[in-house]
Structure formats: structure tokens, C-alpha cells
KEVOBA-355060 format. One record per residue (C-alpha): residue number from 1; residue in one letter; x, y, z. Coordinates in Angstrom, 1 decimal, decimal comma, padded with zeros to 4 digits. Example, Ala and Ser with C-alpha at 12.3 -4.5 7.8 and 13.67 -1.06 7.14 Angstrom:
BEGIN
{num:1; residu:A; east:012,3; north:-004,5; up:007,8}
{num:2; residu:S; east:013,7; north:-001,1; up:007,1}
//
This chain:
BEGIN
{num:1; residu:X; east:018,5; north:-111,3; up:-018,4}
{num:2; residu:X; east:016,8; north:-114,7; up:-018,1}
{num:3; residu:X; east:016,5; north:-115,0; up:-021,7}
{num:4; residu:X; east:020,5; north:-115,0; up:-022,0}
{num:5; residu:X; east:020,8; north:-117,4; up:-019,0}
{num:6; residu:X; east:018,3; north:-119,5; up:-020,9}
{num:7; residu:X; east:020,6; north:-118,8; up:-024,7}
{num:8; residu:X; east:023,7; north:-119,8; up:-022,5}
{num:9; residu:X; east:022,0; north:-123,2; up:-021,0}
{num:10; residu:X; east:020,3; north:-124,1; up:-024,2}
{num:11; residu:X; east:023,8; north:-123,8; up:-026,1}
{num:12; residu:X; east:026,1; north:-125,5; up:-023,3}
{num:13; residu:X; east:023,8; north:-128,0; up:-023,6}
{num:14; residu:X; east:023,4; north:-128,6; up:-027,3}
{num:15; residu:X; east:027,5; north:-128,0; up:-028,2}
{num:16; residu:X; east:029,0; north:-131,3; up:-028,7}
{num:17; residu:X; east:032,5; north:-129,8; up:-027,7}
{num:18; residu:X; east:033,1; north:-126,3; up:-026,4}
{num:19; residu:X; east:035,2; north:-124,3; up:-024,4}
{num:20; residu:X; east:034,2; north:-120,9; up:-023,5}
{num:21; residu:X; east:036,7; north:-118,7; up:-022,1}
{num:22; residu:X; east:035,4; north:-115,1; up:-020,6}
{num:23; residu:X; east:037,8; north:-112,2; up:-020,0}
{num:24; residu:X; east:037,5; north:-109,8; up:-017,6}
{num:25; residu:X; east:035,6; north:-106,6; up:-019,3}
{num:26; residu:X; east:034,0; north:-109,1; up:-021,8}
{num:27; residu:X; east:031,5; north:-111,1; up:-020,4}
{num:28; residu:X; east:028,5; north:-110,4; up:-022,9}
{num:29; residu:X; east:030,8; north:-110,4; up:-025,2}
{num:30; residu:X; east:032,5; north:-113,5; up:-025,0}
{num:31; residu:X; east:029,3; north:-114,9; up:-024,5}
{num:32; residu:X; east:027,4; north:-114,4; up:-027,3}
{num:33; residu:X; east:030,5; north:-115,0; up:-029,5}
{num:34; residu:X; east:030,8; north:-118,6; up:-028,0}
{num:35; residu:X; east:026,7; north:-118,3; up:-028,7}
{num:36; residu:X; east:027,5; north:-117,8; up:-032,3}
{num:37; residu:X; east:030,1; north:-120,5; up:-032,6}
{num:38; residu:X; east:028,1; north:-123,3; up:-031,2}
{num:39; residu:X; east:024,9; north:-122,4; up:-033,3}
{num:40; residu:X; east:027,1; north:-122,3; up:-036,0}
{num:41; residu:X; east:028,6; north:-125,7; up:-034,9}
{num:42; residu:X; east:024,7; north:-127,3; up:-034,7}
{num:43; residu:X; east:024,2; north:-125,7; up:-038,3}
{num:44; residu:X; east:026,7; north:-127,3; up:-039,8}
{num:45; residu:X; east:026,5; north:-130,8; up:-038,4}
{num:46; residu:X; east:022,9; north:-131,0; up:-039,6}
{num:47; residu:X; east:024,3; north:-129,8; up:-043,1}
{num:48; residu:X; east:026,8; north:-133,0; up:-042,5}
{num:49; residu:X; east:030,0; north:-130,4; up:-042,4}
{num:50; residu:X; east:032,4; north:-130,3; up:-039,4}
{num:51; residu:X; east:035,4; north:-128,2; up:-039,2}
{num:52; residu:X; east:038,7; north:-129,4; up:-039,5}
{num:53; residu:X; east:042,2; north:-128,3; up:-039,6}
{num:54; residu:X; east:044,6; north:-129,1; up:-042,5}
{num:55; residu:X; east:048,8; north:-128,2; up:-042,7}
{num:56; residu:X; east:051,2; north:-129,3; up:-045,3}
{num:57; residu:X; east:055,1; north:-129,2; up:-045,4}
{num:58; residu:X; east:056,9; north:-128,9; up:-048,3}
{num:59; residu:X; east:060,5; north:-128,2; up:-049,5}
{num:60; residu:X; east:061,8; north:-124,9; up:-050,3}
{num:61; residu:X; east:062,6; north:-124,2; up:-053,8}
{num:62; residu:X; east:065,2; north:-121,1; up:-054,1}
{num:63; residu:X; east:064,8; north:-120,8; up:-057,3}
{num:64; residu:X; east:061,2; north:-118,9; up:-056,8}
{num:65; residu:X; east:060,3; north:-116,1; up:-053,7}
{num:66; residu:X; east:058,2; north:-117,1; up:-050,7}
{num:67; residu:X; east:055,2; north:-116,2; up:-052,1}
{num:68; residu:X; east:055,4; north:-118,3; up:-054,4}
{num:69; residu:X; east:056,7; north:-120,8; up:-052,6}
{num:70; residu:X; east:054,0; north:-120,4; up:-049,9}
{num:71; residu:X; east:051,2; north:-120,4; up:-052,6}
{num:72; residu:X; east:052,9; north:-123,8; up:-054,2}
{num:73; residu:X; east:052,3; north:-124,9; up:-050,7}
{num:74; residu:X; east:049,0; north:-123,8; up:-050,0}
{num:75; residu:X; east:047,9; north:-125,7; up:-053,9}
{num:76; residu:X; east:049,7; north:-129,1; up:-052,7}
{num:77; residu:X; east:047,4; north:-128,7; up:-049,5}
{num:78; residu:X; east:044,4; north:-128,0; up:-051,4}
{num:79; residu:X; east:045,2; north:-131,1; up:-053,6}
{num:80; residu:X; east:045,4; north:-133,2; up:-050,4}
{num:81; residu:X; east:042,3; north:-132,4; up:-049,8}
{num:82; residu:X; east:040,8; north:-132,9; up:-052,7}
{num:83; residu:X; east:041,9; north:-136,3; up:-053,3}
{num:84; residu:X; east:040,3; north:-137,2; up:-049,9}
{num:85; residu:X; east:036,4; north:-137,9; up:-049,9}
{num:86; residu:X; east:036,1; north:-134,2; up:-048,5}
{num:87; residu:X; east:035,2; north:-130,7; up:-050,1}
{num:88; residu:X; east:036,1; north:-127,6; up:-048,3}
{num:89; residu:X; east:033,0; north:-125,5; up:-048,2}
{num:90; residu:X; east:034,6; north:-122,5; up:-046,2}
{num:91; residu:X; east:037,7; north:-121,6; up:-045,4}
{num:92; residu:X; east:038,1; north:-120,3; up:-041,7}
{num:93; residu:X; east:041,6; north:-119,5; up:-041,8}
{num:94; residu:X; east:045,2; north:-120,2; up:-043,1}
{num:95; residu:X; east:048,8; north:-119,2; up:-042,3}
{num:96; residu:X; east:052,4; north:-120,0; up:-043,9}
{num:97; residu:X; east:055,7; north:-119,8; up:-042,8}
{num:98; residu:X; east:059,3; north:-120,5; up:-044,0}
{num:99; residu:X; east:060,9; north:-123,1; up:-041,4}
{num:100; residu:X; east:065,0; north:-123,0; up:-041,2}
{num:101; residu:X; east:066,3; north:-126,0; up:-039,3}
{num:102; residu:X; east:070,0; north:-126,5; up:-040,2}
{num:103; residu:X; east:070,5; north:-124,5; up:-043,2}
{num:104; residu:X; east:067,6; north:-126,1; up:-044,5}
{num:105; residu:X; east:064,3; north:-124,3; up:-045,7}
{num:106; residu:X; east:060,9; north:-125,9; up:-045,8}
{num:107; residu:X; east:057,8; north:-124,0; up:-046,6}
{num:108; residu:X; east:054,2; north:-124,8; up:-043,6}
{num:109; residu:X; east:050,9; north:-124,1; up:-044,4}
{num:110; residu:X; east:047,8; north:-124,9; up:-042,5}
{num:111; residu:X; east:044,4; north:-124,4; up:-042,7}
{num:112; residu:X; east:041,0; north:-124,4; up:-041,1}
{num:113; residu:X; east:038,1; north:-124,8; up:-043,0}
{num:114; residu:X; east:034,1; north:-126,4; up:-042,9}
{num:115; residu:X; east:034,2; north:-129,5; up:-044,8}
{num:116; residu:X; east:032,0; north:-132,0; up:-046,0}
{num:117; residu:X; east:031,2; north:-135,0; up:-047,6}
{num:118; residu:X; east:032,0; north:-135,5; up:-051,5}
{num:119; residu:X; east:028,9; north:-136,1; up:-052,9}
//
């Protein structure tokens, strides 16, 4: 049990920027998850990648479904991306959705992803 109190110290310590919330029932749980996260977190910042969040918005063509209007999205996001002085390593997570505000469509993508440094 000390060992984990030690883990828990060492990584409150170490983390930069974390927020650790425990629910009830989950205690170990939730505590080597946020354990995983910040080692995670030191690992990548001595690799010189952080993680960063990304979204687009874009009009809605009705010509074409939402797929593909979502993954026409998604591409202008990626190009974005690429034309900054960044390359996404890992991709954490993403999400789309079709907005209607007036009668209007527009397509929203985001993402989360590890990036780093162009070379």
C-alpha cells in the first residue's frame, strides 16, 4: 500500500498539469488510470510531443452525404495541420457533427492527438 501512496506522490509531483477526479467505487482505479496518463504525459515531453486539440468548420456541400462531407472535413483539418511546423504522431480521438443554425449546414470536426515538432 505504501508503494501506491509513493506511485501517487511521485506522479502528483512530476505532472506538469493534472486533474484527477476519483469516483466513488473507483478509487484504484481511477488512480492508476490518472498514473498512466501522467507517465504517459512525462514520456512524451521528453520525446518533445505534447498533446493538443485541433477542430475545423467547414461548409456543407449537399451535393455529397455526411460522410463524406465529414471526411472532407476531417482532410481540411489534417491539412491545417500539416502546414503548421507540427506532425501528428497519434491520434487520441476525433468526432464530427453536422451544425444547423438557420437553415444553414456546416460540417465540425475536432481532434486530439500527440504532436510534435517537424523535423
Amino acid at each position: 500500500m505504501n508503494k501506491l501512496f509513493a506511485l501517487i506522490a511521485i506522479t502528483l509531483a512530476t505532472a506538469s498539469c493534472m486533474q484527477l477526479e476519483v469516483k466513488p467505487g473507483r478509487v484504484i482505479g481511477d488512480t492508476v488510470d490518472a498514473g498512466k496518463e501522467a507517465y504517459q504525459s512525462i514520456q512524451r515531453s521528453r520525446r518533445g510531443e505534447e498533446e493538443r486539440g485541433f477542430s475545423h468548420k467547414t461548409s456543407y456541400d449537399s451535393a455529397i452525404s455526411n460522410a463524406a462531407n465529414i471526411a472532407g472535413c476531417k482532410e481540411e483539418l489534417m491539412e491545417v495541420v500539416s502546414v503548421s511546423d507540427l506532425v501528428v504522431s497519434q491520434v487520441i480521438s476525433e468526432s464530427s457533427e453536422v451544425l444547423v443554425k438557420d437553415g444553414d449546414k456546416t460540417i465540425y470536426c475536432a481532434m486530439r492527438a500527440v504532436v510534435r515538432p517537424k523535423a
